[in-house]
N, CA, C and O atoms as CSV, one atom per row, in Angstrom:
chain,resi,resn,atom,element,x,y,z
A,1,UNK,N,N,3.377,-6.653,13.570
A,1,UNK,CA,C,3.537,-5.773,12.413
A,1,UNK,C,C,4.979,-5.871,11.910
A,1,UNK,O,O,5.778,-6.755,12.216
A,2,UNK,N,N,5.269,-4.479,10.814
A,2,UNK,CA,C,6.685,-4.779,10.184
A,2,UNK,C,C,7.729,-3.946,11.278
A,2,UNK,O,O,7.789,-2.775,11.652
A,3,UNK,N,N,8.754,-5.567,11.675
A,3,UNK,CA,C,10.077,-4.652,12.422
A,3,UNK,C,C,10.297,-3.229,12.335
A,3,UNK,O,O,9.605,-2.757,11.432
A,4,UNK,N,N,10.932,-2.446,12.874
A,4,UNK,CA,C,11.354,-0.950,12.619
A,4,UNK,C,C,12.475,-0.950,11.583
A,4,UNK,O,O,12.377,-0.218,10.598
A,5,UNK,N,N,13.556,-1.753,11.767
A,5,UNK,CA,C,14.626,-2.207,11.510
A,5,UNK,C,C,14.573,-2.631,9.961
A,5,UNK,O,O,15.214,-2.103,9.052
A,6,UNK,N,N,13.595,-3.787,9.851
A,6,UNK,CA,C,13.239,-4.327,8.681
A,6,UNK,C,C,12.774,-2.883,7.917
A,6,UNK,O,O,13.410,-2.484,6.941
A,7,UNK,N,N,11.549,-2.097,8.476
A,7,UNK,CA,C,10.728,-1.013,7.569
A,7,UNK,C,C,12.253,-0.094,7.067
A,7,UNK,O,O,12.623,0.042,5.901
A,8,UNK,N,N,12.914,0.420,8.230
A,8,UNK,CA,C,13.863,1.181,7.319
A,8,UNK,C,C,14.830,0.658,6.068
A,8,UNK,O,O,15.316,1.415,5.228
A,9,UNK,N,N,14.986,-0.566,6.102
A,9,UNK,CA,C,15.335,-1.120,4.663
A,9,UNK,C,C,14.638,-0.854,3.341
A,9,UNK,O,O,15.163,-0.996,2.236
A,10,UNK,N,N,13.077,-0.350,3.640
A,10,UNK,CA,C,12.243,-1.171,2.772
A,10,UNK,C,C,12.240,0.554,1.476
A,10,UNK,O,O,12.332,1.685,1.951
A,11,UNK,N,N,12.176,0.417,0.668
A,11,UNK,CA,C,11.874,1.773,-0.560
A,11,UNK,C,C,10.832,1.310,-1.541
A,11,UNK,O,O,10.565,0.148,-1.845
A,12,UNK,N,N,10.409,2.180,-1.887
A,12,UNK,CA,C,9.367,1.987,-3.191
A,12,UNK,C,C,9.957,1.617,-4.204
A,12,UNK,O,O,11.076,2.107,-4.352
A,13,UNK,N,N,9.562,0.828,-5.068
A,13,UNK,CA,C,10.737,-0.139,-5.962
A,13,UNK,C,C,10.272,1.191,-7.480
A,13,UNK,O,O,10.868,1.277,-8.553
A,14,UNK,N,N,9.143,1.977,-7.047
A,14,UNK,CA,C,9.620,3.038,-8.004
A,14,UNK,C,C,10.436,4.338,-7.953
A,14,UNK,O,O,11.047,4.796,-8.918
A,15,UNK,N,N,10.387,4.824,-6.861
A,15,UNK,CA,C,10.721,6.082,-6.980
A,15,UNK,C,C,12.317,5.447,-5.688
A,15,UNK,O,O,13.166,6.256,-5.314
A,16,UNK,N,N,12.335,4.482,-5.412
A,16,UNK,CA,C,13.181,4.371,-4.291
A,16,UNK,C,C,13.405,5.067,-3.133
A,16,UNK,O,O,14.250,4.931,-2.249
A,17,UNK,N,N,12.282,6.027,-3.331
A,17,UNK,CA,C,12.056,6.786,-1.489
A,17,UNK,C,C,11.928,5.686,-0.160
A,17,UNK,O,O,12.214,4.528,-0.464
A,18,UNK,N,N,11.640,5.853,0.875
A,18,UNK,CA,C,11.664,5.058,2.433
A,18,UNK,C,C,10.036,5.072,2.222
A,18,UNK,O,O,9.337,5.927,1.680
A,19,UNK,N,N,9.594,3.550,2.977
A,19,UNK,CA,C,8.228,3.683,2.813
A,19,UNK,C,C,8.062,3.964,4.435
A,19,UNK,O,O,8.973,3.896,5.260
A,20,UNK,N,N,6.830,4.259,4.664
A,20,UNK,CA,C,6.422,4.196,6.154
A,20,UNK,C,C,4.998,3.229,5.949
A,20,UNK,O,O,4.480,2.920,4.876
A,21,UNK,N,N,4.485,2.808,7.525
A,21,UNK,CA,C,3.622,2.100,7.605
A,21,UNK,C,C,2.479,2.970,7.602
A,21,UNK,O,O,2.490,4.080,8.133
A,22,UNK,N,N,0.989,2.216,6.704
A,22,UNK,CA,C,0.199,3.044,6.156
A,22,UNK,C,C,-0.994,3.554,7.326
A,22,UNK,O,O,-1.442,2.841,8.223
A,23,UNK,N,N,-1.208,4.383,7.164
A,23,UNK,CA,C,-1.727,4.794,8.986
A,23,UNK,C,C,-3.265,4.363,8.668
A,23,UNK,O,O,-3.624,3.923,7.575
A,24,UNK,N,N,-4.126,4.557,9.799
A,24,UNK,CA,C,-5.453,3.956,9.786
A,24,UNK,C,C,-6.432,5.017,9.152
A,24,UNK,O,O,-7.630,4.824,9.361
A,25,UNK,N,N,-6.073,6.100,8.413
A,25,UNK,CA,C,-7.083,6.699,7.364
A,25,UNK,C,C,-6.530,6.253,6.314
A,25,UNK,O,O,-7.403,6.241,5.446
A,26,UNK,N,N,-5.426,5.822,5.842
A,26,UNK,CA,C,-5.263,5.734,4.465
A,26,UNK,C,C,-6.008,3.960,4.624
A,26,UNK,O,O,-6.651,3.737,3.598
A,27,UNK,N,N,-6.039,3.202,5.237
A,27,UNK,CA,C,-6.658,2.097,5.387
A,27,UNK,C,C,-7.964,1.919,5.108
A,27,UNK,O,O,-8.658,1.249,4.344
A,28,UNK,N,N,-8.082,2.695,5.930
A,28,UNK,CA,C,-9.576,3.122,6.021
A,28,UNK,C,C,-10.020,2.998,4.008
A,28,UNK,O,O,-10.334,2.145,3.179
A,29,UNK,N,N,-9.756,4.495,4.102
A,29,UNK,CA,C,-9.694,5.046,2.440
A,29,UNK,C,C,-10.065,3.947,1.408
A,29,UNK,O,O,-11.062,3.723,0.721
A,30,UNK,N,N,-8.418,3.138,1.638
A,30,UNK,CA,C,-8.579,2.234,0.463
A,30,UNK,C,C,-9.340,0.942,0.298
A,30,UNK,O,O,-9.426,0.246,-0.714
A,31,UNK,N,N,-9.977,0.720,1.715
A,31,UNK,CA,C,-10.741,-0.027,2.207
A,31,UNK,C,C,-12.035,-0.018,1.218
A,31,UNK,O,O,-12.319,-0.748,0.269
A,32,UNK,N,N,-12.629,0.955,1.733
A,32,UNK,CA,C,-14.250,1.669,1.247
A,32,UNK,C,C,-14.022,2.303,-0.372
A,32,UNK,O,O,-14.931,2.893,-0.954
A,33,UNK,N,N,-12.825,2.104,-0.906
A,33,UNK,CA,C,-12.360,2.082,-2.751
A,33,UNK,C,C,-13.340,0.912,-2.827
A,33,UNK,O,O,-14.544,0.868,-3.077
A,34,UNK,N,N,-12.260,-0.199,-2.474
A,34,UNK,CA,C,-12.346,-1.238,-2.741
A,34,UNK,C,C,-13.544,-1.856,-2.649
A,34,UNK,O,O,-13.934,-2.580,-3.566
A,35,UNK,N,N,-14.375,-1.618,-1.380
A,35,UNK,CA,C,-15.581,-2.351,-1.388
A,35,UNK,C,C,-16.365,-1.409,-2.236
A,35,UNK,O,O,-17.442,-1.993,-2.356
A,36,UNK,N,N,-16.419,-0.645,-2.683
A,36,UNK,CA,C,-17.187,-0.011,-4.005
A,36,UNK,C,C,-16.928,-0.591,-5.210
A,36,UNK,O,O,-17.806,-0.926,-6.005
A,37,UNK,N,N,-15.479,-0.752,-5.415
A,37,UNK,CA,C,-15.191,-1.025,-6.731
A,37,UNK,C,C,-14.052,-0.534,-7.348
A,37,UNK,O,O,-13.387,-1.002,-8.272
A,38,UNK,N,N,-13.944,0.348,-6.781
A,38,UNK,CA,C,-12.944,1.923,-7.423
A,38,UNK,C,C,-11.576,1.474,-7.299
A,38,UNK,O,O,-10.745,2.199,-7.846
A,39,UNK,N,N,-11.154,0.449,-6.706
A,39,UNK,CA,C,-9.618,0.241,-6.293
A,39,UNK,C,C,-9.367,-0.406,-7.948
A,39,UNK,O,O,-10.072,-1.002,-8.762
A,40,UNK,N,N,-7.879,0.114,-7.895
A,40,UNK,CA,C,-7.006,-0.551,-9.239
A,40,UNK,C,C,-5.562,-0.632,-8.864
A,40,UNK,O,O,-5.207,0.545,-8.808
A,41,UNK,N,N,-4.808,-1.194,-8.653
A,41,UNK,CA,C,-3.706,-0.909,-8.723
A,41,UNK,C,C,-3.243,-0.724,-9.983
A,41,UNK,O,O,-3.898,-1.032,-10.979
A,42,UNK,N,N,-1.722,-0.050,-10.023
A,42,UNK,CA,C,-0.817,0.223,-11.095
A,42,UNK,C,C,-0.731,-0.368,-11.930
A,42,UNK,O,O,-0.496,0.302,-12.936
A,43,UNK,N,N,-0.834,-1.878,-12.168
A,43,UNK,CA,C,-0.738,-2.665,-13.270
A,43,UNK,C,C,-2.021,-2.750,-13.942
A,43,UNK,O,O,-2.058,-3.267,-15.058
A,44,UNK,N,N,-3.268,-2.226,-13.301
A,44,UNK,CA,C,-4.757,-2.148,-13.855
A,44,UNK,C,C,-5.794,-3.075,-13.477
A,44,UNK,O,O,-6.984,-3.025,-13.787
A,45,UNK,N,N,-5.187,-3.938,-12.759
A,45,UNK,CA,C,-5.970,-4.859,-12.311
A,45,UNK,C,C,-6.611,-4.177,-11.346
A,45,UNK,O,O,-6.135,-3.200,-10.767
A,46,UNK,N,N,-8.568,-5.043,-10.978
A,46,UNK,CA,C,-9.230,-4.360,-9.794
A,46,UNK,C,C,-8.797,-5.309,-8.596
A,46,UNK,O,O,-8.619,-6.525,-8.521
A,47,UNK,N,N,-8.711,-4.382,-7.792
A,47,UNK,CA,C,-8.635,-4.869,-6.293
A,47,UNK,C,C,-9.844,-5.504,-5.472
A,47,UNK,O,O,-10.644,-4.668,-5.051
A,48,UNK,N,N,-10.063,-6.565,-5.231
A,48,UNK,CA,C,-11.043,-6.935,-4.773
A,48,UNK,C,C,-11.156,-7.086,-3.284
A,48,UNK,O,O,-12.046,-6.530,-2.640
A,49,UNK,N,N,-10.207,-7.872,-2.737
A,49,UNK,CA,C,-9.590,-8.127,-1.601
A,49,UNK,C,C,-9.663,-6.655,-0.666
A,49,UNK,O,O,-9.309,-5.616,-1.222
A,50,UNK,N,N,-10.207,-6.612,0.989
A,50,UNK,CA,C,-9.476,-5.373,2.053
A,50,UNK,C,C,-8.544,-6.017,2.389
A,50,UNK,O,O,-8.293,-7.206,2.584
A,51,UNK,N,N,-7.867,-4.753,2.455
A,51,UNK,CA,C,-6.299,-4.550,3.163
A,51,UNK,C,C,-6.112,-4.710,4.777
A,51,UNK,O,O,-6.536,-3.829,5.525
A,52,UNK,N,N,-5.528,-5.752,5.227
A,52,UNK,CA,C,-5.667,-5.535,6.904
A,52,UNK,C,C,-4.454,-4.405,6.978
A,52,UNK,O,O,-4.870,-3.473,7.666
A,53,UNK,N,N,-3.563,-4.240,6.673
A,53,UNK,CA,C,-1.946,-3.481,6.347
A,53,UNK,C,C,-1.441,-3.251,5.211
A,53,UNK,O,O,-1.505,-3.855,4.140
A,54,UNK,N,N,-0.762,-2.018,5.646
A,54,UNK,CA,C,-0.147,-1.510,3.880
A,54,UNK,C,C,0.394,-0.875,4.463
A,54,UNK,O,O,0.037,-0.364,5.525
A,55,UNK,N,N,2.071,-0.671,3.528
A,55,UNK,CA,C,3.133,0.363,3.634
A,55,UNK,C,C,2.797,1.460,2.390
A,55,UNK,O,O,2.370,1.162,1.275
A,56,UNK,N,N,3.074,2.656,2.838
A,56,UNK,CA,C,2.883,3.918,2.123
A,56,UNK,C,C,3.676,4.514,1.637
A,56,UNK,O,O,4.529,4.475,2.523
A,57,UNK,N,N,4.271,5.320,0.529
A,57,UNK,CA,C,5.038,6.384,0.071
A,57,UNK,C,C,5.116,7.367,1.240
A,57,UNK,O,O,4.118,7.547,1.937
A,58,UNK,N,N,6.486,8.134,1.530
A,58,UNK,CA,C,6.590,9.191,2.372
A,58,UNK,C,C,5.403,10.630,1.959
A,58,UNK,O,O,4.968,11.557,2.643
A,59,UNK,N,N,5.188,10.194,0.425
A,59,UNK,CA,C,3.967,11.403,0.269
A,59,UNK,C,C,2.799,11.090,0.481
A,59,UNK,O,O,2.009,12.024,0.616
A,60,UNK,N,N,2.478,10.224,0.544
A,60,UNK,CA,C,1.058,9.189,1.125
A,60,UNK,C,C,0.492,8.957,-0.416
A,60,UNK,O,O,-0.578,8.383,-0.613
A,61,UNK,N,N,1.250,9.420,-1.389
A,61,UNK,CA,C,0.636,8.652,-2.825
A,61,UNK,C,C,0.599,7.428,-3.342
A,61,UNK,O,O,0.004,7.064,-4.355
A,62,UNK,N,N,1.210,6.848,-2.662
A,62,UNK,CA,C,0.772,5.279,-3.454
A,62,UNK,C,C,0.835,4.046,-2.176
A,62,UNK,O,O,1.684,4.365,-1.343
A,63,UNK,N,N,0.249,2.942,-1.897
A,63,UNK,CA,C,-0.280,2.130,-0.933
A,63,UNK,C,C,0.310,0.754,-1.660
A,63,UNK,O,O,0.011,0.371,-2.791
A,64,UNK,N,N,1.442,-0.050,-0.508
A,64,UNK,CA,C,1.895,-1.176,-1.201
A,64,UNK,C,C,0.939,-2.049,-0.422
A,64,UNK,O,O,0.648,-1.465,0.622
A,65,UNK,N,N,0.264,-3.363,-0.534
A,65,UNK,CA,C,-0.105,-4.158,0.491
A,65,UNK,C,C,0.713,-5.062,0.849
A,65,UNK,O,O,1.563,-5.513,0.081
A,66,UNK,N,N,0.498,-5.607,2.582
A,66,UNK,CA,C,0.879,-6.142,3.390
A,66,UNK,C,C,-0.039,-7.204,3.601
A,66,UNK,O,O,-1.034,-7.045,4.308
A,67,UNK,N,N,0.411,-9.018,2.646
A,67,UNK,CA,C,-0.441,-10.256,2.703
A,67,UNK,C,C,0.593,-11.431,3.565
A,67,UNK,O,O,1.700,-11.951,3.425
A,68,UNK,N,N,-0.847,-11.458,4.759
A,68,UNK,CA,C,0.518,-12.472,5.345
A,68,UNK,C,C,1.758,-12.081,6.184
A,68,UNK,O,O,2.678,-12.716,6.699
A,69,UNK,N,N,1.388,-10.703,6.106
A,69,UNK,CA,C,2.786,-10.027,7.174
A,69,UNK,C,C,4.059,-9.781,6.037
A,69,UNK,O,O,5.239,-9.453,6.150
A,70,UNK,N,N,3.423,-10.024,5.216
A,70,UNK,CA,C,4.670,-9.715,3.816
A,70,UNK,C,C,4.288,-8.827,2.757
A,70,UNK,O,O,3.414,-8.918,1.895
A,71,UNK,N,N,5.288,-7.795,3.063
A,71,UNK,CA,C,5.396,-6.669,2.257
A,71,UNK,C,C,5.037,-6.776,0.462
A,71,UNK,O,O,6.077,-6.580,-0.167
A,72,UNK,N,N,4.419,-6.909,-0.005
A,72,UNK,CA,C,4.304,-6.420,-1.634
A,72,UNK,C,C,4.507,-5.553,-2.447
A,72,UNK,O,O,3.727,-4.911,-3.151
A,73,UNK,N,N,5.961,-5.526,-2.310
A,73,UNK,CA,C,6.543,-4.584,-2.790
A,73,UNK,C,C,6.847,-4.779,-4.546
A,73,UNK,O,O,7.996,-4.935,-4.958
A,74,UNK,N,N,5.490,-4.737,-5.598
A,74,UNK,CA,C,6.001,-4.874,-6.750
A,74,UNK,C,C,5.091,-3.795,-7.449
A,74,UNK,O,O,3.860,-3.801,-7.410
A,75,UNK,N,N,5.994,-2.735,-8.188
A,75,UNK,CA,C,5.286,-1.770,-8.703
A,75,UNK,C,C,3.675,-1.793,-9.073
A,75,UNK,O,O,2.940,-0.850,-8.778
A,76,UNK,N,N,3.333,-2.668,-9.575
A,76,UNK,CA,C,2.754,-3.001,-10.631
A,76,UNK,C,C,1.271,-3.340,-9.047
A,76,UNK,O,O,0.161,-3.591,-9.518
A,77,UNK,N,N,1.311,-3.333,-8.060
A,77,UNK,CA,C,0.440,-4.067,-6.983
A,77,UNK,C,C,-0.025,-2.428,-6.045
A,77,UNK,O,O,-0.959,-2.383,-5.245
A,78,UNK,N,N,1.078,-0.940,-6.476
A,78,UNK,CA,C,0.881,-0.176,-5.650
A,78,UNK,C,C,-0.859,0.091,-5.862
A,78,UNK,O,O,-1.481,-0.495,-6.747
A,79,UNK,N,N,-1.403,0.907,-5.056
A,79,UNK,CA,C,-2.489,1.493,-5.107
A,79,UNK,C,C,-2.640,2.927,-5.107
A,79,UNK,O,O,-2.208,3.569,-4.150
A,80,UNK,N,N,-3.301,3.594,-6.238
A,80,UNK,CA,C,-2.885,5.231,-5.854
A,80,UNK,C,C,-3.567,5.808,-4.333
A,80,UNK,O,O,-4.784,5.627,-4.318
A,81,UNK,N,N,-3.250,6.189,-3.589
A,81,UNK,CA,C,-3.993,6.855,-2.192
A,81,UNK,C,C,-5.253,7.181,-2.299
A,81,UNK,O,O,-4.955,7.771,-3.337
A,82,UNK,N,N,-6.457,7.370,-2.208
A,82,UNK,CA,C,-7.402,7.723,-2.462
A,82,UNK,C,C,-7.388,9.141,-0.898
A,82,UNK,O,O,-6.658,9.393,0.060
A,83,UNK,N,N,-8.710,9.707,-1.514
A,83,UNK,CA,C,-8.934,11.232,-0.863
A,83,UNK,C,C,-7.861,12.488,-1.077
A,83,UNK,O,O,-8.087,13.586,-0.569
């Protein structure tokens, strides 16, 4: 997974808060969006793809994905939290 070291570097490239790593209900969550249909990220595009990993907002509102062990950190890719 992502270093400790590395994660505390990492901020939301919108709001510039600290992200944390996305725990296994919000996974879950955006998982079962997605295989419905319902996933969009921020830029509007549908999400088709499950998430094996994702870093989260400290409020659990928005879901960056993690492809490849690499952070995707570009506004436009967040996912709003679902539930």
């Amino acid at each position: 997974m992502i270093d400790p070291e590395f994660l505390g570097m990492l901020v939301c490239p919108s709001t510039k808060k600290p992200l944390r790593v996305a725990t296994a209900g919000e996974l879950t969550a955006v998982n079962q969006a997605i295989a419905k249909g319902a996933a969009k990220n921020r830029g509007g595009t549908a999400v088709t793809a499950a998430w094996a990993a994702a870093l989260a907002t400290t409020d659990g509102a928005w879901l960056y994905p993690i492809t490849d062990d690499i952070p995707i950190l570009l506004s436009s890719e967040a996912v709003a939290a679902v539930g």
